[in-house]
mmJSON file of the N, C-alpha and C atoms, coordinates in Angstrom:
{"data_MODEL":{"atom_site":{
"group_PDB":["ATOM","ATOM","ATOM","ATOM","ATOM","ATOM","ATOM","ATOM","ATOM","ATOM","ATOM","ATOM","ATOM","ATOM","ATOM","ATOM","ATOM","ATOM","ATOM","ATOM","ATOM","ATOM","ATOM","ATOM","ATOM","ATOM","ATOM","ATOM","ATOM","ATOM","ATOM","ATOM","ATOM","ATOM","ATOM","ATOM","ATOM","ATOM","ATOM","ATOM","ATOM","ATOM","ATOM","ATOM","ATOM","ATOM","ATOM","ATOM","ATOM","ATOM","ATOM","ATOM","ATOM","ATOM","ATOM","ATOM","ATOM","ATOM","ATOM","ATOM","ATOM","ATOM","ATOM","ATOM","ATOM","ATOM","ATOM","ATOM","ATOM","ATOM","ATOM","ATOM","ATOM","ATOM","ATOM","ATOM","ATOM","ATOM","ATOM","ATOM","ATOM","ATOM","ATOM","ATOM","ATOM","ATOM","ATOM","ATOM","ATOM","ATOM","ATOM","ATOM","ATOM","ATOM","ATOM","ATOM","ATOM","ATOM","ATOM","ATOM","ATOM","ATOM","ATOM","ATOM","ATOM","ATOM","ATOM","ATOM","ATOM","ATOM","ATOM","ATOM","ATOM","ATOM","ATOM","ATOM","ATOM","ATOM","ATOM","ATOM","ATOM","ATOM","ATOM","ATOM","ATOM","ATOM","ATOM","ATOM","ATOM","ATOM","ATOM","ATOM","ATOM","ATOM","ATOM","ATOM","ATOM","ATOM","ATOM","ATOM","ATOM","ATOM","ATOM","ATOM","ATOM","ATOM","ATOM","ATOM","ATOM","ATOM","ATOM","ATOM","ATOM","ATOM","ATOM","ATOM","ATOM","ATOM","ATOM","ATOM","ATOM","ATOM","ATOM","ATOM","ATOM","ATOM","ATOM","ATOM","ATOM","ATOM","ATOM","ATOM","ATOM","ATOM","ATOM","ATOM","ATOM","ATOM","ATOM","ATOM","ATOM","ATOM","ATOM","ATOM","ATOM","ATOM","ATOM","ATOM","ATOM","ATOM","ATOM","ATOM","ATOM","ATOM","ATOM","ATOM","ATOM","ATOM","ATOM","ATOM","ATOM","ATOM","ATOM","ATOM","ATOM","ATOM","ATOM","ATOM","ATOM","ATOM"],
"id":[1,2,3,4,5,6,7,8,9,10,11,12,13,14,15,16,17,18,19,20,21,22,23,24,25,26,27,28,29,30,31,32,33,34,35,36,37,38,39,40,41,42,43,44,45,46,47,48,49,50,51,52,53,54,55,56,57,58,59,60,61,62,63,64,65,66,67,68,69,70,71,72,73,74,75,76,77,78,79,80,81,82,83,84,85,86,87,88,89,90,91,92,93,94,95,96,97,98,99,100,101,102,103,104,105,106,107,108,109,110,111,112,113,114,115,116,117,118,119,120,121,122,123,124,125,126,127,128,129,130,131,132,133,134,135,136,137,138,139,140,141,142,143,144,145,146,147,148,149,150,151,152,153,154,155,156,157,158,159,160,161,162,163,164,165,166,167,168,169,170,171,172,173,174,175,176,177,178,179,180,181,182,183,184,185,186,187,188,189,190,191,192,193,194,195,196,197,198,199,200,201,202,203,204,205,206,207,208,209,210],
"type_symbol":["N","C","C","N","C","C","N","C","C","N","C","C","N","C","C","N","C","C","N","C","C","N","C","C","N","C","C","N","C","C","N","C","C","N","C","C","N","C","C","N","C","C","N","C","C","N","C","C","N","C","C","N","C","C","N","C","C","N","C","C","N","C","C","N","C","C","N","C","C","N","C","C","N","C","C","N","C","C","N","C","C","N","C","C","N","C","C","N","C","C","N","C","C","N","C","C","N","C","C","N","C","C","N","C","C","N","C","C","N","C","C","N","C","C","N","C","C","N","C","C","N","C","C","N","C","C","N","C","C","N","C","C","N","C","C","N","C","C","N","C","C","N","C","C","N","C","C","N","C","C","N","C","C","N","C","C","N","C","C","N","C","C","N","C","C","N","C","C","N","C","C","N","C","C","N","C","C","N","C","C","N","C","C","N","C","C","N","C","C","N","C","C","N","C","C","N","C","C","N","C","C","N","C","C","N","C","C","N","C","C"],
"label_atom_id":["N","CA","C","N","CA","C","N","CA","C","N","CA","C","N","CA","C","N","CA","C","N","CA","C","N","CA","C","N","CA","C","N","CA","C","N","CA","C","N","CA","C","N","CA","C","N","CA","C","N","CA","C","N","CA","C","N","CA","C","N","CA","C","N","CA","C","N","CA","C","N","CA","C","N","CA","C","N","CA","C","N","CA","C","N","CA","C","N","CA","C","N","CA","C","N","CA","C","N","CA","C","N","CA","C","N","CA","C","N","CA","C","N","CA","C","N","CA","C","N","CA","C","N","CA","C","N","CA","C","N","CA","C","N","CA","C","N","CA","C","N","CA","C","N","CA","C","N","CA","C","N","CA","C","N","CA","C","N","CA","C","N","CA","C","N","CA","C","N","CA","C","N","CA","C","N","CA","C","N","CA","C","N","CA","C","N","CA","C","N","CA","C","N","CA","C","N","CA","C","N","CA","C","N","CA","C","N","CA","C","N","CA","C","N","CA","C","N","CA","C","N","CA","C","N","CA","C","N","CA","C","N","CA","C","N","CA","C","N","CA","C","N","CA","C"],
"label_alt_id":[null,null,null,null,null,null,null,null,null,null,null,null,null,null,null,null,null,null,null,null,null,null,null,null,null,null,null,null,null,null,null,null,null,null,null,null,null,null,null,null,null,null,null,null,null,null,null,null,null,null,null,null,null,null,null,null,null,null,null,null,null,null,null,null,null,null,null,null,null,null,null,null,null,null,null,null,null,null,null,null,null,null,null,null,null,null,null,null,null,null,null,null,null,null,null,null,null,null,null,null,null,null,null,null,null,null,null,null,null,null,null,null,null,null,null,null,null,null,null,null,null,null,null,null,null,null,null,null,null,null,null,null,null,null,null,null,null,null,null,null,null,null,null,null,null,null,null,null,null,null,null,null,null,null,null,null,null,null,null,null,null,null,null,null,null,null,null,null,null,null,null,null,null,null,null,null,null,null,null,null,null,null,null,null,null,null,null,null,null,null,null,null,null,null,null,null,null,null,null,null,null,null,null,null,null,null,null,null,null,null],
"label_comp_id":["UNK","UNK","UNK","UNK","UNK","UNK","UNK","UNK","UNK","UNK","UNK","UNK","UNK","UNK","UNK","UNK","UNK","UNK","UNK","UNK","UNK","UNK","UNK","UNK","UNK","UNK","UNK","UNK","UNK","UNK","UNK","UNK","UNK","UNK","UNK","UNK","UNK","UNK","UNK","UNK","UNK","UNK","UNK","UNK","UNK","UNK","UNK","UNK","UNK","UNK","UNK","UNK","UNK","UNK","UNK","UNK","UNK","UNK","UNK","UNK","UNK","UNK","UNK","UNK","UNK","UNK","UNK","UNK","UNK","UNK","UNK","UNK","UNK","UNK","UNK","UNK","UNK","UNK","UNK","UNK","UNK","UNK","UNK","UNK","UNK","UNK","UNK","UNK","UNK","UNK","UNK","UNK","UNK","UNK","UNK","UNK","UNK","UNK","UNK","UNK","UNK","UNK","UNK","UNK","UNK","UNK","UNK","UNK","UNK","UNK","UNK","UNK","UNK","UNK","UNK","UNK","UNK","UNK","UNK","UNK","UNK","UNK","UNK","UNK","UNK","UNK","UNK","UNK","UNK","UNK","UNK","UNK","UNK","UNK","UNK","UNK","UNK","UNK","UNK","UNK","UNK","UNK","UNK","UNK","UNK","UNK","UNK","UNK","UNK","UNK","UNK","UNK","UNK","UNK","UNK","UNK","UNK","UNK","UNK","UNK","UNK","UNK","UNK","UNK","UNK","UNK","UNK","UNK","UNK","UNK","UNK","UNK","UNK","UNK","UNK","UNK","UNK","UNK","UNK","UNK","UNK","UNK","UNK","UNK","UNK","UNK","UNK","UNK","UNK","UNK","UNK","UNK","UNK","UNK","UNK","UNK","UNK","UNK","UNK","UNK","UNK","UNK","UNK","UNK","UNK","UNK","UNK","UNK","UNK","UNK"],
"label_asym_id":["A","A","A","A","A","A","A","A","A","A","A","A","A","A","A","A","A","A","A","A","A","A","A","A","A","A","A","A","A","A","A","A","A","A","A","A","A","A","A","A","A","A","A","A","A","A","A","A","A","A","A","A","A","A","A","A","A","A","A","A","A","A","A","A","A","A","A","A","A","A","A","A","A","A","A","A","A","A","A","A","A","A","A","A","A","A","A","A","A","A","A","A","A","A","A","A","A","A","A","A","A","A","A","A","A","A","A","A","A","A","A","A","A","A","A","A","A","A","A","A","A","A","A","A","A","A","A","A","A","A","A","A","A","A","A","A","A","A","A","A","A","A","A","A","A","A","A","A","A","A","A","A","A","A","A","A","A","A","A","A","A","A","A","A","A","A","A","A","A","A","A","A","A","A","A","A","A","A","A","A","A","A","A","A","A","A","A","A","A","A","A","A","A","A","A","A","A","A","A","A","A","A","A","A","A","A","A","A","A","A"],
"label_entity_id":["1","1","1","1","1","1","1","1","1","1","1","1","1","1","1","1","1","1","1","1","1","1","1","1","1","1","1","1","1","1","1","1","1","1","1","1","1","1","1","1","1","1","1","1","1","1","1","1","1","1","1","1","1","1","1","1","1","1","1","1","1","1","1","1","1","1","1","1","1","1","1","1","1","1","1","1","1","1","1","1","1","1","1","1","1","1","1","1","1","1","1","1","1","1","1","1","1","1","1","1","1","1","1","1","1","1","1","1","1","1","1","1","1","1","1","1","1","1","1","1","1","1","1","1","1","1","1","1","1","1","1","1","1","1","1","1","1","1","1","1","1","1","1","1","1","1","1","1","1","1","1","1","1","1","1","1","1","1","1","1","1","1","1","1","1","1","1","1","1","1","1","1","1","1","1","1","1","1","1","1","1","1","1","1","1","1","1","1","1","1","1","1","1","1","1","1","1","1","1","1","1","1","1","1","1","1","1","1","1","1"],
"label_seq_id":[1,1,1,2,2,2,3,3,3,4,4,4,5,5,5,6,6,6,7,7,7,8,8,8,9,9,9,10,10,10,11,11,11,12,12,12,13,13,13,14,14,14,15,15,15,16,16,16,17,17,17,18,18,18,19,19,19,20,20,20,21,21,21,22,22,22,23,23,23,24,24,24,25,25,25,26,26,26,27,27,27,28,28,28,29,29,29,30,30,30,31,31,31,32,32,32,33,33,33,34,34,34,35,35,35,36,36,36,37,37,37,38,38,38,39,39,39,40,40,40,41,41,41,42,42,42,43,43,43,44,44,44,45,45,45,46,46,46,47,47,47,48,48,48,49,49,49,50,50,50,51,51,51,52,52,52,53,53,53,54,54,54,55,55,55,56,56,56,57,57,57,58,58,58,59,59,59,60,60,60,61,61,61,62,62,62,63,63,63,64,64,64,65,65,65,66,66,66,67,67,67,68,68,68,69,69,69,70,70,70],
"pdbx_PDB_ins_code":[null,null,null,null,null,null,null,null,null,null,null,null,null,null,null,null,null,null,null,null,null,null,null,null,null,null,null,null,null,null,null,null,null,null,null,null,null,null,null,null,null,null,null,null,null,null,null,null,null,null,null,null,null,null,null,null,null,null,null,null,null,null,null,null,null,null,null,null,null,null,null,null,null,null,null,null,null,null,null,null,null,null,null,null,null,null,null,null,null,null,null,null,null,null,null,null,null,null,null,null,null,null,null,null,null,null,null,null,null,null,null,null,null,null,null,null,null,null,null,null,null,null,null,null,null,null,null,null,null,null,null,null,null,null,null,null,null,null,null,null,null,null,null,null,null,null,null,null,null,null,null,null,null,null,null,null,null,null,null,null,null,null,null,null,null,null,null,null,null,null,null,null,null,null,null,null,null,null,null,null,null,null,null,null,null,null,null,null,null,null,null,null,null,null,null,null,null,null,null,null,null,null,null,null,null,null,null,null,null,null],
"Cartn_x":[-33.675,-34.309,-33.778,-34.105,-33.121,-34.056,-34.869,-36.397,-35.183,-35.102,-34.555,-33.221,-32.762,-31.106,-31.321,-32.065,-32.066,-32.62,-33.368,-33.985,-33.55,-31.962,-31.013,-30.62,-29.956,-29.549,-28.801,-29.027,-28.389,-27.127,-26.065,-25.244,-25.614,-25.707,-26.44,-24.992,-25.51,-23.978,-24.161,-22.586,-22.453,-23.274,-23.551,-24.04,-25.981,-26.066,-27.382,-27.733,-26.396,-26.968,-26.648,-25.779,-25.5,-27.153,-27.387,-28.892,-29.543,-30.091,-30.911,-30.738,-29.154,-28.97,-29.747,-28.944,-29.449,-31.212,-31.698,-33.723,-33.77,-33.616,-34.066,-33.302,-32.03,-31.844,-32.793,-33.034,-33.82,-35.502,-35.628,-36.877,-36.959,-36.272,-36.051,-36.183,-35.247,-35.41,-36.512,-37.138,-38.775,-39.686,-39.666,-40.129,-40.017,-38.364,-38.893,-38.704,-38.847,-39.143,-40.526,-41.274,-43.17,-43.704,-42.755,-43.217,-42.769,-41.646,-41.249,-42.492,-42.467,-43.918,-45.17,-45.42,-47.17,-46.577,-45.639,-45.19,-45.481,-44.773,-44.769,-46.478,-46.777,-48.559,-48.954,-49.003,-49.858,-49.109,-48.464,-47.83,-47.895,-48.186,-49.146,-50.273,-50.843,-52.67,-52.476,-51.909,-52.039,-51.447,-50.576,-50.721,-51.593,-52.326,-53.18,-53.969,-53.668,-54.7,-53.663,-53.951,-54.239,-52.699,-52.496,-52.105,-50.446,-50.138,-49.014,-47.465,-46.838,-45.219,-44.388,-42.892,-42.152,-41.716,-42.198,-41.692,-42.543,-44.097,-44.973,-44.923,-44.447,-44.231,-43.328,-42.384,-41.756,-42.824,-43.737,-44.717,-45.835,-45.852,-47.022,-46.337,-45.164,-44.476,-44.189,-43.84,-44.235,-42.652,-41.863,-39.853,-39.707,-38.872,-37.716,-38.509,-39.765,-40.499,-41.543,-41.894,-43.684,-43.051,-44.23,-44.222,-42.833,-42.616,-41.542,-42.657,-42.002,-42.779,-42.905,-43.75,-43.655,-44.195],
"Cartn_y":[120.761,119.601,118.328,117.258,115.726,115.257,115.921,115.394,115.928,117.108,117.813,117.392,116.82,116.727,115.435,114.659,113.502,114.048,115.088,115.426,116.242,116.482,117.185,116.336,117.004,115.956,115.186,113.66,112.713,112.605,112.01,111.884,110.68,110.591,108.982,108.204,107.406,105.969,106.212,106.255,106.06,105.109,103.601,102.961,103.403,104.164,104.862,106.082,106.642,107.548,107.142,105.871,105.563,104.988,104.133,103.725,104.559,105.356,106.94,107.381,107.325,108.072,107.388,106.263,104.984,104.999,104.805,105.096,106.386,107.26,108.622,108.568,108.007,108.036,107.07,105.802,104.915,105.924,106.539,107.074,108.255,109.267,110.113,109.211,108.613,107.921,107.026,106.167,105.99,107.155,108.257,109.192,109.582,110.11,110.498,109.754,107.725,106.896,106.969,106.961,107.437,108.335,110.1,111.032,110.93,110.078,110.195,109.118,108.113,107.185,108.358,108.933,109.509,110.651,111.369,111.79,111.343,109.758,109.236,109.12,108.768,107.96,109.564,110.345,111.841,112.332,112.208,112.658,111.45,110.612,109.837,109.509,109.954,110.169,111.878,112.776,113.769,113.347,112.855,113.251,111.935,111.267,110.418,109.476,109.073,108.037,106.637,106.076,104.57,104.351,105.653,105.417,104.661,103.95,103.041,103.576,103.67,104.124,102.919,103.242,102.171,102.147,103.146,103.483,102.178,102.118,101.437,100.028,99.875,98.352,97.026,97.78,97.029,96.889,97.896,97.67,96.638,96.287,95.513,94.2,93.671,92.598,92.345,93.06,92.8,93.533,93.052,93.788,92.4,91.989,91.341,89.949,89.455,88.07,88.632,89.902,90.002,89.859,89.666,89.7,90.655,90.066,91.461,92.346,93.763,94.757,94.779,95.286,95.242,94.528],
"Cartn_z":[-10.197,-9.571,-10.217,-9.536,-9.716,-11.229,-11.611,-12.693,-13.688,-14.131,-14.992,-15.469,-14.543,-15.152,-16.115,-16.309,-17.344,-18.882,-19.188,-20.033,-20.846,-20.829,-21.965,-23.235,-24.13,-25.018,-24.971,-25.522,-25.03,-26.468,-26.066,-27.283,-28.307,-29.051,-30.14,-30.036,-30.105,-30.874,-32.188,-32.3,-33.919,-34.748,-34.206,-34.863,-35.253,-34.548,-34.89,-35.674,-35.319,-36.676,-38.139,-38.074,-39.578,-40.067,-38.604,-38.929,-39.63,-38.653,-39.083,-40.434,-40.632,-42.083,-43.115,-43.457,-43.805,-44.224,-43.173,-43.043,-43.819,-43.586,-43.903,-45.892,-46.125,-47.245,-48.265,-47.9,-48.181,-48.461,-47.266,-47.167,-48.238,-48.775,-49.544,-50.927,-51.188,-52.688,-53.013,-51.863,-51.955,-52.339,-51.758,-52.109,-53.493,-54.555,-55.374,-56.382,-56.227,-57.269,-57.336,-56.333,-56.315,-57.131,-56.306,-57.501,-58.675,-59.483,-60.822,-61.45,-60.798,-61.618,-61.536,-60.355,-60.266,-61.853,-61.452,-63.382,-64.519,-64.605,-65.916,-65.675,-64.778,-65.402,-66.088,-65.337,-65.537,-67.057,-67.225,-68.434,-69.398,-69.29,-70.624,-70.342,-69.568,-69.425,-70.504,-70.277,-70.952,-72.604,-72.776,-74.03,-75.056,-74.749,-75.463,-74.316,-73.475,-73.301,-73.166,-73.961,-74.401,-75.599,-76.119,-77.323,-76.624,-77.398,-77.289,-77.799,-77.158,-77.106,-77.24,-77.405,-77.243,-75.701,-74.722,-73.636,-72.493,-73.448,-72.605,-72.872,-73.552,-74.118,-72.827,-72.552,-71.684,-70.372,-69.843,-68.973,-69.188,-70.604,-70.583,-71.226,-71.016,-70.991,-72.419,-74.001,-75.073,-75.291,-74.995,-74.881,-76.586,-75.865,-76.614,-77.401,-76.066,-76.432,-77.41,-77.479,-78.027,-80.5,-80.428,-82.68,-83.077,-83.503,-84.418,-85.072,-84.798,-85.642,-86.983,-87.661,-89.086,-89.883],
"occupancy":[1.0,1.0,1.0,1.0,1.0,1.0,1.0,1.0,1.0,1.0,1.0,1.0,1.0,1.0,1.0,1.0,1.0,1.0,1.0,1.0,1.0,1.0,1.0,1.0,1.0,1.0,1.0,1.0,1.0,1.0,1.0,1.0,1.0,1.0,1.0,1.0,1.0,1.0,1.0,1.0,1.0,1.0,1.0,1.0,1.0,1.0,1.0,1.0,1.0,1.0,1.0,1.0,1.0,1.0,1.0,1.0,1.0,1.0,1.0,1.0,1.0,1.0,1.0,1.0,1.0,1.0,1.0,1.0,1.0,1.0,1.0,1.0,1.0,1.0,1.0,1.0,1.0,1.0,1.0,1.0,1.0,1.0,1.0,1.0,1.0,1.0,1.0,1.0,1.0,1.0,1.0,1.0,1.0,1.0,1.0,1.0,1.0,1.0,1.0,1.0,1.0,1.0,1.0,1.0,1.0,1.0,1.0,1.0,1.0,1.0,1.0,1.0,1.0,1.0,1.0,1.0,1.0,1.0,1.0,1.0,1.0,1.0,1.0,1.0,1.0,1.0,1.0,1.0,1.0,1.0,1.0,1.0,1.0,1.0,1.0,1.0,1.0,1.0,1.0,1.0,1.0,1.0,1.0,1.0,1.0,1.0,1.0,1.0,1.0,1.0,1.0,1.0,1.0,1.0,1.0,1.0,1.0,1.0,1.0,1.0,1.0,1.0,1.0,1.0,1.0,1.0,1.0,1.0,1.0,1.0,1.0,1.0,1.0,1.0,1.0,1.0,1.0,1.0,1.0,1.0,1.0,1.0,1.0,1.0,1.0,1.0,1.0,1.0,1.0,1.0,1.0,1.0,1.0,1.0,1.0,1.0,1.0,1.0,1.0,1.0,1.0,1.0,1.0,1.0,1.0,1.0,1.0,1.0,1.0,1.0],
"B_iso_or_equiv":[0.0,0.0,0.0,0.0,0.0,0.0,0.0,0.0,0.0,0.0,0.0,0.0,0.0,0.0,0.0,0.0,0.0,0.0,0.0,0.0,0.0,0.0,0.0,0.0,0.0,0.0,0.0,0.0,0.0,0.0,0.0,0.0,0.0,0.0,0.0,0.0,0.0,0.0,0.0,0.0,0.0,0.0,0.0,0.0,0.0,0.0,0.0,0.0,0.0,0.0,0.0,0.0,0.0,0.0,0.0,0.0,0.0,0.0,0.0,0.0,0.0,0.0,0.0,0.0,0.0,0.0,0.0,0.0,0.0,0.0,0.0,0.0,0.0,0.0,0.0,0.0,0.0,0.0,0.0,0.0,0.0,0.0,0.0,0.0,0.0,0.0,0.0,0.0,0.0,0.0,0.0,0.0,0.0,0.0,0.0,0.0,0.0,0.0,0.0,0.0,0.0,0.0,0.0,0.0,0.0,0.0,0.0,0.0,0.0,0.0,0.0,0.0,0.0,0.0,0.0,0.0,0.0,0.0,0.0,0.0,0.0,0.0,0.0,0.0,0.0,0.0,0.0,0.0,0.0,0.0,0.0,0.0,0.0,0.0,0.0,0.0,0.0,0.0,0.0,0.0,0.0,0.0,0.0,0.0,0.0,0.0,0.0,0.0,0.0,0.0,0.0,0.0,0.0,0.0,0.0,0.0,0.0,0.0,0.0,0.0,0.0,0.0,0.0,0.0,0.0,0.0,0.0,0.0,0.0,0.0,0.0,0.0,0.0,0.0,0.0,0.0,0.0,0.0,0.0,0.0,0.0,0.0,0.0,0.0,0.0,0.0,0.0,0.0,0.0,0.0,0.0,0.0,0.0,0.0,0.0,0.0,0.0,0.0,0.0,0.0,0.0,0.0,0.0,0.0,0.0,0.0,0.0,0.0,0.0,0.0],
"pdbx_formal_charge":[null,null,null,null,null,null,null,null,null,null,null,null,null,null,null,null,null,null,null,null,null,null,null,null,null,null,null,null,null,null,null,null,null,null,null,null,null,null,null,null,null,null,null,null,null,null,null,null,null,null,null,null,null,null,null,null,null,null,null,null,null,null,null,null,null,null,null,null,null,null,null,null,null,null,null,null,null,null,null,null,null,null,null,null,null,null,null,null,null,null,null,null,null,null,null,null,null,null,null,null,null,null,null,null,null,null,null,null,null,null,null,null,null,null,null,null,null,null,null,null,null,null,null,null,null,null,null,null,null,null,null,null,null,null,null,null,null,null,null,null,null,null,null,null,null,null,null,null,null,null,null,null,null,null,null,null,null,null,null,null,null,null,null,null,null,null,null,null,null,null,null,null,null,null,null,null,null,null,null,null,null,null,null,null,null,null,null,null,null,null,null,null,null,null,null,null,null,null,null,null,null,null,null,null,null,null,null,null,null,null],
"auth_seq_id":[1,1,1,2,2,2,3,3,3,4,4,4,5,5,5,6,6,6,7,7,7,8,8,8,9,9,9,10,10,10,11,11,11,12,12,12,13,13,13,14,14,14,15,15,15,16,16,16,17,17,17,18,18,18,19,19,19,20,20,20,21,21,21,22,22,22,23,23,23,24,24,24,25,25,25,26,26,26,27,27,27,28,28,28,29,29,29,30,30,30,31,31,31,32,32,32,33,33,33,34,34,34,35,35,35,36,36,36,37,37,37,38,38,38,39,39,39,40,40,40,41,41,41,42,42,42,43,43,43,44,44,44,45,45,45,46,46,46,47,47,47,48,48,48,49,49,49,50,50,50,51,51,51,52,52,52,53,53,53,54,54,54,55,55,55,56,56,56,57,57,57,58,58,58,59,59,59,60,60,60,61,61,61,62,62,62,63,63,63,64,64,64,65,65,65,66,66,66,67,67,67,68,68,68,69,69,69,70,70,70],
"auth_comp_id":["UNK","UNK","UNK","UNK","UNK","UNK","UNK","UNK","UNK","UNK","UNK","UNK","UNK","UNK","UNK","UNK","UNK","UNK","UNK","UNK","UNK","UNK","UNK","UNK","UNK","UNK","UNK","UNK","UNK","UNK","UNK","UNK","UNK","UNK","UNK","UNK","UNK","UNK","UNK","UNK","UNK","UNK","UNK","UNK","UNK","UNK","UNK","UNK","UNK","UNK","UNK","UNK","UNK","UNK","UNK","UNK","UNK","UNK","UNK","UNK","UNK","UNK","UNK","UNK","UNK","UNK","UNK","UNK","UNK","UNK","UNK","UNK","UNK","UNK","UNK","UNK","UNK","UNK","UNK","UNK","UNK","UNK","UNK","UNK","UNK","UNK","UNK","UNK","UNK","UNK","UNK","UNK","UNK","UNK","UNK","UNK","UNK","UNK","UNK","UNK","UNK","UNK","UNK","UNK","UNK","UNK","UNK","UNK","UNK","UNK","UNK","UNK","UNK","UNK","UNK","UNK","UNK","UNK","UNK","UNK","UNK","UNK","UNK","UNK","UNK","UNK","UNK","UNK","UNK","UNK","UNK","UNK","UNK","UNK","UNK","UNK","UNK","UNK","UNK","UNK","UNK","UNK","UNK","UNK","UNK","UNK","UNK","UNK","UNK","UNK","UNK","UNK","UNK","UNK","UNK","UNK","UNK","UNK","UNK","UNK","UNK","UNK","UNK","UNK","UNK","UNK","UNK","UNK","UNK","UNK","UNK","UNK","UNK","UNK","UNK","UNK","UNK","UNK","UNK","UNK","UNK","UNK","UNK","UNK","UNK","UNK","UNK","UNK","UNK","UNK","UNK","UNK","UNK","UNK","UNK","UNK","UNK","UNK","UNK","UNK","UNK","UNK","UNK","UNK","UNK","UNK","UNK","UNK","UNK","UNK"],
"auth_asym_id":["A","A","A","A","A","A","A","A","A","A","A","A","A","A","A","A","A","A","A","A","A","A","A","A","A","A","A","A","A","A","A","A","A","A","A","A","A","A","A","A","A","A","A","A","A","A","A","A","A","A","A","A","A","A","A","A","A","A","A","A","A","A","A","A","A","A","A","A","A","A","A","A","A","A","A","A","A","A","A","A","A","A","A","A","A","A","A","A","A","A","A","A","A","A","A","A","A","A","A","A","A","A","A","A","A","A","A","A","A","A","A","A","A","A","A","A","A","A","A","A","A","A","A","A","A","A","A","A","A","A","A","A","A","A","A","A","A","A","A","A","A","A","A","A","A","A","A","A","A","A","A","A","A","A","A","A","A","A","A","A","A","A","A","A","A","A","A","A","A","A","A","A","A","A","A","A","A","A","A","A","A","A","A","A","A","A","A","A","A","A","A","A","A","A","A","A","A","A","A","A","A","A","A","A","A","A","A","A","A","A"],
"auth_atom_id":["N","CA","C","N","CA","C","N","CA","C","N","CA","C","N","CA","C","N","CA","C","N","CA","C","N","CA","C","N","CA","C","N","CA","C","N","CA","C","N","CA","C","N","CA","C","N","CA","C","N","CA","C","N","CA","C","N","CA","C","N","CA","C","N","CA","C","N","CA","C","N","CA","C","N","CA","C","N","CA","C","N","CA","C","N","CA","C","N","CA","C","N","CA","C","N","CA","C","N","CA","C","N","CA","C","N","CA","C","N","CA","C","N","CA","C","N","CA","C","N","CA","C","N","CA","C","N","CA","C","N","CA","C","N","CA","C","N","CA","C","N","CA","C","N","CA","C","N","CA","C","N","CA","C","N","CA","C","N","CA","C","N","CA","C","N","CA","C","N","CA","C","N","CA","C","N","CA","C","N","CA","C","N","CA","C","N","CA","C","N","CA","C","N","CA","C","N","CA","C","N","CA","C","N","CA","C","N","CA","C","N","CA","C","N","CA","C","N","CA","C","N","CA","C","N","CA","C","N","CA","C","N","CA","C","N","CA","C","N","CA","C","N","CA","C"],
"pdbx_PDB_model_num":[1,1,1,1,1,1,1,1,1,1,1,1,1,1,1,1,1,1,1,1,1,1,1,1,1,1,1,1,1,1,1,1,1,1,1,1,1,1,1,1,1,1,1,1,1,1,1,1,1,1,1,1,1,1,1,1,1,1,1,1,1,1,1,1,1,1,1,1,1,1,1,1,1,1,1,1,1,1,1,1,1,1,1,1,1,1,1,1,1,1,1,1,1,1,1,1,1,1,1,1,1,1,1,1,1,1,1,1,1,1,1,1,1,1,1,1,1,1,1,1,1,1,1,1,1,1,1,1,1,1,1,1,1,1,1,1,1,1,1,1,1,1,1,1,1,1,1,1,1,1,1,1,1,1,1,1,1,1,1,1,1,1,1,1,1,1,1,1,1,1,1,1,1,1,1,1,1,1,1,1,1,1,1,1,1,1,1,1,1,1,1,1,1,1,1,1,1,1,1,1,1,1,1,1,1,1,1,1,1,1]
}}}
């Protein structure tokens, strides 16, 4: 029937699947910069709390400007 013949697969333009790629790669590495933070938080909620690293320091703005140690 004349309905049916439009509803096969259509061929994409190149310029769309670079799109597509593009989105979906973007979309993947959003993904596992999210799960590597929901990590870091959960893995220093487990091993203390509160307690202070040199790892956490740059998060709470205290790098290069904060007291010299010691």
């Amino acid at each position: 029937s004349p309905c049916r013949a439009g509803t096969g697969a259509k061929e994409l333009q190149p310029w769309l699947i670079g799109l597509t790629a593009v989105v979906v790669f973007l979309f993947i590495v959003f993904v596992l910069l999210l799960v590597n933070r929901l990590w870091r938080i959960r893995m220093h909620r487990e091993q203390g709390g509160l307690q202070e690293t040199q790892g956490t320091d740059r998060y709470h703005g205290r790098g290069a400007a904060g007291p010299a140690p010691g």
